[in-house]
C-alpha positions in Angstrom: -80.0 -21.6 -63.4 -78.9 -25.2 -64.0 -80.3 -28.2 -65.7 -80.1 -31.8 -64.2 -81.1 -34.6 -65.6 -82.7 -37.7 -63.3 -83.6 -41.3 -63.6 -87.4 -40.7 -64.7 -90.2 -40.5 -65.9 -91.6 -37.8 -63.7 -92.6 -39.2 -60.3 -89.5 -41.3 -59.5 -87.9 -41.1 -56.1 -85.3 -39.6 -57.5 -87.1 -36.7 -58.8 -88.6 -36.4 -55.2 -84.6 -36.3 -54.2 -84.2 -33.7 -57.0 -86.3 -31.5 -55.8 -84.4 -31.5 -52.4 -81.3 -29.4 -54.3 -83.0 -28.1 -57.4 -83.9 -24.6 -57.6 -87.3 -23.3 -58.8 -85.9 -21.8 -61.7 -83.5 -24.9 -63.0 -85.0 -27.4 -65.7 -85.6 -31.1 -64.7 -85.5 -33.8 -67.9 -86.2 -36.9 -66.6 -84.5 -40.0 -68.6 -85.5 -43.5 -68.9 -82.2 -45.2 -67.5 -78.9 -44.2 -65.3 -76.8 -44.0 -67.9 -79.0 -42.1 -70.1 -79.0 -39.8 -67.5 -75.3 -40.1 -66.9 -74.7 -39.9 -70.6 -76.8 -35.9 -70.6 -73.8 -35.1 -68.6 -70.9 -36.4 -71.1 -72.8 -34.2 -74.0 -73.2 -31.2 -71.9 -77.0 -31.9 -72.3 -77.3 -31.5 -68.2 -74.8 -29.6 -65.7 -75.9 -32.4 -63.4 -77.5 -36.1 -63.1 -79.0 -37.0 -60.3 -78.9 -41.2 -60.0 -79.4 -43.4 -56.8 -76.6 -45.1 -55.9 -77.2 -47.1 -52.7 -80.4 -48.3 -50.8 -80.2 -49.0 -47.1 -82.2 -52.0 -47.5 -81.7 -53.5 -50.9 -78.0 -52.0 -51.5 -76.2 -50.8 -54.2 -77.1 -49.4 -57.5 -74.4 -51.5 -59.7 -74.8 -49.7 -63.0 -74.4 -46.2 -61.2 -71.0 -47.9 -59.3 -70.2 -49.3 -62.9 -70.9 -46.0 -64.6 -68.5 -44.5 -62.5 -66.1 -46.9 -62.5 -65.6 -47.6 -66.0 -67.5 -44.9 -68.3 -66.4 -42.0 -69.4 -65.2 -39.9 -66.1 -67.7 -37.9 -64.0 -67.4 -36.6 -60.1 -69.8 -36.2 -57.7 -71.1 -32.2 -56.9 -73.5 -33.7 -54.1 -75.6 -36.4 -52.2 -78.9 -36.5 -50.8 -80.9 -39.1 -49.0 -84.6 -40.0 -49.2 -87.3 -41.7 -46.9 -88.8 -44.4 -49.3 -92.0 -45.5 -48.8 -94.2 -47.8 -51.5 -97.7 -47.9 -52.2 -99.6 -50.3 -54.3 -101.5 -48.7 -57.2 -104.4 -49.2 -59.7 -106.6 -47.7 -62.1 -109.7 -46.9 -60.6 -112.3 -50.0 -59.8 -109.4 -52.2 -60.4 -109.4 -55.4 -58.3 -107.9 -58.3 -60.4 -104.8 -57.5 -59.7 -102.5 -60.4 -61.9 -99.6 -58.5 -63.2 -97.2 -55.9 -60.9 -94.8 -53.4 -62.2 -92.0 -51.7 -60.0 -88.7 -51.8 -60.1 -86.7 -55.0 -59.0 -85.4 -52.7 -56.0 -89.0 -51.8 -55.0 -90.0 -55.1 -55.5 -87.3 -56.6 -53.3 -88.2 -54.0 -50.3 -92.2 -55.4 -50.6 -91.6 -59.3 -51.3 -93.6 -59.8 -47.6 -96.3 -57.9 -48.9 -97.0 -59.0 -52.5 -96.7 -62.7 -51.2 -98.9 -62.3 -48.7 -101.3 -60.5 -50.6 -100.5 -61.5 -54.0 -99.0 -64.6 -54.5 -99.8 -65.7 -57.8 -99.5 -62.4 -59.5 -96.6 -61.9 -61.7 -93.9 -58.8 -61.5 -92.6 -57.1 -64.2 -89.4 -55.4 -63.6 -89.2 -51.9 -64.9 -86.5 -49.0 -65.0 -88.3 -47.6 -62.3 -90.8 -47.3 -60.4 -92.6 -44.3 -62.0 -92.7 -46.2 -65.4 -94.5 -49.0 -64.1 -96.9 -46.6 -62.8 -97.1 -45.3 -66.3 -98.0 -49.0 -67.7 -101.0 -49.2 -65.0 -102.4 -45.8 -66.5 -101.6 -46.9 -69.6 -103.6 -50.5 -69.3 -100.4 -52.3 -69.8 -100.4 -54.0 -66.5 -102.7 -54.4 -63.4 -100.6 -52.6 -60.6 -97.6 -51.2 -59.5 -95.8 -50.4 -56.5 -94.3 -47.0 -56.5 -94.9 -43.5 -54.6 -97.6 -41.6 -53.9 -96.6 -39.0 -56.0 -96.3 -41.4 -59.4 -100.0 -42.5 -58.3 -101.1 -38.4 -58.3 -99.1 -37.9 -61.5 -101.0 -40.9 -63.5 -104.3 -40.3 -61.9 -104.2 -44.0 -60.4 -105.6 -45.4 -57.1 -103.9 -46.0 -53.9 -105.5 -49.3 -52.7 -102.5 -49.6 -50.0 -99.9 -47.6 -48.3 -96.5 -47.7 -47.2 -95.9 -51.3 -48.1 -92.3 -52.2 -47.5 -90.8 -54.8 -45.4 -88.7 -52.2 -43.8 -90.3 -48.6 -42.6 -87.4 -46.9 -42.4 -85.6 -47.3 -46.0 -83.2 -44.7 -46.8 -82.0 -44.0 -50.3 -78.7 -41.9 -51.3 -78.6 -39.9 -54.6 -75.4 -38.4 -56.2 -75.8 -35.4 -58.5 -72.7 -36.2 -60.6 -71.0 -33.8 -63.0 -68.0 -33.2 -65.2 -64.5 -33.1 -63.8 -63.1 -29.8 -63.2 -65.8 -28.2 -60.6 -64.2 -29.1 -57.2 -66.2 -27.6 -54.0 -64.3 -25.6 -51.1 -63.9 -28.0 -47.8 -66.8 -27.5 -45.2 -65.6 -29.9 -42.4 -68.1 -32.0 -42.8 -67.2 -33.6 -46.5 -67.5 -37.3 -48.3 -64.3 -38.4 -50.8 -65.1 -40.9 -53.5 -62.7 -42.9 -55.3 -62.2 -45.8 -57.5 -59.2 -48.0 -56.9 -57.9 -50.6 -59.0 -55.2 -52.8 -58.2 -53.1 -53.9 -60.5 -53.3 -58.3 -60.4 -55.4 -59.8 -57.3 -52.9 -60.6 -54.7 -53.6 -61.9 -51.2 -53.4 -58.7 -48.9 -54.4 -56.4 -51.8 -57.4 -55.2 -49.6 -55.8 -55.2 -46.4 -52.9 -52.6 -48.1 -55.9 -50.0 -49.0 -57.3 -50.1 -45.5 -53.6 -49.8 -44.0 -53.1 -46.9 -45.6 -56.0 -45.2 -44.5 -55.9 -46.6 -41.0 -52.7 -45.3 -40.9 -53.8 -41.7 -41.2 -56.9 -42.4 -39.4 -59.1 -41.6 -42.1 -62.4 -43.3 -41.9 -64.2 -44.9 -44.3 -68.0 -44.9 -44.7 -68.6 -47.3 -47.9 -66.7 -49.8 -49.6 -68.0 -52.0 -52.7 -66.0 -54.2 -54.6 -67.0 -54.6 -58.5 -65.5 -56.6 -61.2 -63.0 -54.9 -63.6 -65.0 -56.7 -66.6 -62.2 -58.0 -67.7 -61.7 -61.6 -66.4 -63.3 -63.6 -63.9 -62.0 -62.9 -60.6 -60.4 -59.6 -61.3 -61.6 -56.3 -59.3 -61.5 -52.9 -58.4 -62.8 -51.1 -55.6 -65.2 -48.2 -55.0 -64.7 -46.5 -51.7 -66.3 -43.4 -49.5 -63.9 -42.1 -47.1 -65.0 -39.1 -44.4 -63.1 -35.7 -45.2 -62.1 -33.6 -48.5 -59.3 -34.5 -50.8 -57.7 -30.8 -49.8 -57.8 -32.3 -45.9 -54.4 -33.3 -45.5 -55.4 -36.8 -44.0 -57.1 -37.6 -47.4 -54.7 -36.0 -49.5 -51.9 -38.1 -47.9 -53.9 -41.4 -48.0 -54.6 -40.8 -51.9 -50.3 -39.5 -52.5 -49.8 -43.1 -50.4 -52.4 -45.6 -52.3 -51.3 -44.3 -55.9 -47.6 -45.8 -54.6 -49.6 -49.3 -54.4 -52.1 -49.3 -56.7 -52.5 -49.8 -60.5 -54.7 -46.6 -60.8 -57.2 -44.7 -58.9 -59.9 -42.8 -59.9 -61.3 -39.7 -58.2 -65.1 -39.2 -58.1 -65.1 -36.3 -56.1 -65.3 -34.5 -52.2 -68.9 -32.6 -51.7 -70.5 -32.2 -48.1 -72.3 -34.8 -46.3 -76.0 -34.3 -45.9 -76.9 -34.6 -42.6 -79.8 -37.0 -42.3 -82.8 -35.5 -40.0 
C-alpha cells in the first residue's frame, strides 16, 4: 500500500490521473497547491505526489518545473497523461451567471467560449479547478469550469459540456518521490534533468544539445526557467528518451557535467504510451 498525495480538492484532473496508477488499497490526500503536495513528500507525509507538469495546449506548470528545480530534491517514479475536457457548472436553477471560477489554465483552454457566451462575467482564478467548483456549491461564485466529476462530487449542474477551444488537450502528470528509488530500464524510458550553467555565454545552449546530438540521444522537452537569481540568468529543464543506466544517456550526463555548472537529476521511469 502507498499513499500519494495530489493537487486537490477531490475532483481535480489530477486526481482522475491518480486514479490511473493508484491502487484500490493506497490512500489519496488531496492538497490545496503543488508544493503543498510536493512538500507531503519532503516530510514523508506521502510516498508519492502526483502534480501536472505540462498541458498540450496551455504549457507548462512553472511552479512544478520551479519545485523541481530549486526545492528541496525530489525525482520522478512515473508519468501519466490525461484527456481534459471542461464543463461549465452551476447550482441548480442558476442562470445569472456573473462570476467564473477555474483555474487560470482551464480558463485559458475556454477563453472562445466564455467570450462568446459570457463576456461580461468576471473569472476568478483558483488553485484548481475542483476548488472553484467548491465555491459554486458553496454560493461563493456563480460558475465554474471544471470536470464532470467536480460537478458530481459538489452536486452542481452541468449547463454545458466539453467547452474547450481545443478537443484534444492532453495533460502530463509526474508522481514524484524521494531520491533513492531508481526503476530497472524497460526500453521504453523518459530521463529528466536540471542543468544549470554556470554564467550565460553565447553557445551555452547549443553545447547541451551537442552533447546529446553527439550520442544521438533524443530529446522530448526542453524549458528554460530563471535561476532567481538575477535577471537574465537561467537553467534548463530537459526530457531526454532512454534511462540514465542506457549507456547513451549515461555518457551524455558523464559529458554535460564536464561543461556545466551543475546538473540535477529528476529521474528515468517508463514512458506511458498514449492510446
Amino acid at each position: 500500500m502507498h499513499t500519494y498525495a495530489y493537487l486537490g480538492p477531490a475532483g481535480t484532473f489530477t486526481e482522475a490521473a491518480l486514479l490511473k496508477i493508484a491502487g484500490a488499497d493506497d490512500l489519496r490526500t488531496p492538497y490545496n497547491t503543488v508544493t503543498a503536495a510536493l512538500d507531503a513528500v519532503r516530510a514523508d507525509r506521502a510516498d508519492f505526489a502526483l502534480v501536472p507538469i505540462e498541458n498540450s495546449v496551455e504549457g507548462v506548470v512553472a511552479r512544478t518545473l520551479d519545485e523541481l528545480a530549486t526545492g528541496e530534491p525530489l525525482t520522478i517514479a512515473a508519468e501519466v497523461t490525461l484527456p481534459v475536457t471542461f464543463d461549465l457548472m452551476v447550482k441548480a436553477g442558476t442562470r445569472d451567471i456573473k462570476r467564473i471560477g477555474t483555474h487560470p489554465h482551464a480558463e485559458s483552454q475556454c477563453r472562445t467560449y466564455i467570450s462568446t457566451n459570457y463576456p461580461d462575467a468576471v473569472i476568478f482564478p483558483t488553485n484548481s479547478t475542483a476548488a472553484a467548483a467548491e465555491l459554486v456549491a458553496r454560493g461563493e461564485l456563480d460558475a465554474a469550469i471544471a470536470s464532470t466529476v467536480a460537478a458530481e462530487n459538489f452536486g452542481l449542474e452541468v449547463i454545458a459540456q466539453n467547452i474547450g477551444d481545443n478537443q484534444i488537450a492532453v495533460t502530463r502528470f509526474i508522481a514524484a518521490q524521494k531520491p533513492g528509488n531508481l526503476s530497472s530500464s524497460t526500453g521504453h524510458d523518459r530521463t529528466s534533468l536540471v542543468v544549470y550553467i554556470d554564467i550565460d555565454h553565447a553557445g551555452a545552449l547549443l553545447e547541451i544539445l551537442t552533447v546529446f546530438a553527439k550520442y544521438d540521444v533524443n530529446l522530448t522537452f526542453i524549458q528554460s526557467r530563471p535561476t532567481g537569481r538575477e535577471l537574465g540568468h537561467y537553467h534548463f529543464i530537459i526530457d531526454v528518451e532512454g534511462h540514465i543506466n542506457d549507456e547513451a544517456v549515461a555518457k551524455s550526463m558523464e559529458e554535460l557535467r564536464e561543461i556545466c555548472d551543475d546538473i540535477r537529476f529528476l529521474g528515468s521511469y517508463p514512458r506511458e504510451v498514449r492510446s
